[in-house]
C-alpha positions as CSV (number, residue, x, y, z in Angstrom):
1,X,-189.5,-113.8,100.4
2,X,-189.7,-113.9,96.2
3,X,-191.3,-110.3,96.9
4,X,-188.7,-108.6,98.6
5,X,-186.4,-106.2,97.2
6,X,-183.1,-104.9,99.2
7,X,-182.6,-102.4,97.6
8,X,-186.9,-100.9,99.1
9,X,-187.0,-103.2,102.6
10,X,-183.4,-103.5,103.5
11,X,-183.2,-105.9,106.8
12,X,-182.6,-103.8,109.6
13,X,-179.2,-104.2,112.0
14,X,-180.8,-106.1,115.3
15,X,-179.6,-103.4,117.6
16,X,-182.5,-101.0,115.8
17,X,-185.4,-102.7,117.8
18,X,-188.2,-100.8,116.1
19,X,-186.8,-101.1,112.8
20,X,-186.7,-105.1,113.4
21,X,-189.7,-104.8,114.8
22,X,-191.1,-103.2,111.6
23,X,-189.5,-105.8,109.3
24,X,-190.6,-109.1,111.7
25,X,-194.0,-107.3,111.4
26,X,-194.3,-106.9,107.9
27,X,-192.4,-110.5,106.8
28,X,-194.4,-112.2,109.0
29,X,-198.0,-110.7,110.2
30,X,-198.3,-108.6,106.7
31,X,-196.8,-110.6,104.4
32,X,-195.8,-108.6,102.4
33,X,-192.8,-110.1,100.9
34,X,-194.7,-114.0,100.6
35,X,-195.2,-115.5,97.2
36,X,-199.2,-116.2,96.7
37,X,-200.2,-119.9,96.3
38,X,-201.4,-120.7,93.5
39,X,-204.3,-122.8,95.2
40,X,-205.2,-119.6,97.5
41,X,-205.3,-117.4,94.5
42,X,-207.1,-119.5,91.8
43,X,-210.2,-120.9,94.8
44,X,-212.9,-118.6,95.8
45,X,-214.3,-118.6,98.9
46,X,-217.4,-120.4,97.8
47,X,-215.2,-123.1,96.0
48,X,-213.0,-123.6,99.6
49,X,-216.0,-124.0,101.4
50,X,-217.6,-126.6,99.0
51,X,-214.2,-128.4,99.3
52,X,-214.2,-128.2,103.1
53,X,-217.9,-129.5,103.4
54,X,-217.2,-132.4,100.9
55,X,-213.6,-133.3,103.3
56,X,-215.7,-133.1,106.6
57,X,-218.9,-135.5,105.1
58,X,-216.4,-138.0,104.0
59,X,-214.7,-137.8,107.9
60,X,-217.6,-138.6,109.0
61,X,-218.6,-141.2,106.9
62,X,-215.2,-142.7,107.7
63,X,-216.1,-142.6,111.3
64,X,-219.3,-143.7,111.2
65,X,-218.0,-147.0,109.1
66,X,-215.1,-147.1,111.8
67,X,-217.8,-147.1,115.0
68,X,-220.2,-149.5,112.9
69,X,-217.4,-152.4,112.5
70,X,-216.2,-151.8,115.8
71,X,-219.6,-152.6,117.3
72,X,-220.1,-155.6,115.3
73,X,-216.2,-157.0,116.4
74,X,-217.8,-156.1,119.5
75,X,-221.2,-158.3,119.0
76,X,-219.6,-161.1,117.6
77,X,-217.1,-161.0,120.5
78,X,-219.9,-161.1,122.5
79,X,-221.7,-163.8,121.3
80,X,-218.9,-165.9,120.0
81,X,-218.2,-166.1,124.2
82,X,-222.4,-167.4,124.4
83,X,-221.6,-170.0,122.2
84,X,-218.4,-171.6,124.2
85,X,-220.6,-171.4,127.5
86,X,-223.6,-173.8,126.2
């Protein structure tokens, strides 16, 4: 709450529902009284998308590498059981 001033946004007694109310609303849905990240303020939105499409290729690249080795672990499993039968 760096933004909040007593003195303009005193916090209500908790018997004044409203008022609470008010204050939960504002603290917490608003706001209003939260510091602004540096990293929210200094991306743009075309700069957070770039960053999410470049995280999501390299999750699935992960994956695919992770399903590839499985299948060969699978297929030398496989034929490492062919071997022992002849």
């Amino acid at each position: 709450m760096k933004k909040w001033k007593a003195k303009n946004n005193p916090i209500p007694d908790k018997t004044d529902t409203l008022k609470m109310k008010e204050f939960m609303r504002l603290k917490y849905v608003v706001k209003q009284f939260a510091e602004e990240s540096e990293e929210e303020s200094s991306d743009s939105e075309a700069e957070r998308r770039k960053k999410k499409k470049k995280k999501d290729r390299k999750k699935k690249k992960v994956a695919k590498k992770a399903a590839s080795t499985s299948s060969e672990e699978e297929a030398a499993a496989a034929g490492g059981g062919r071997e022992e039968q002849k």
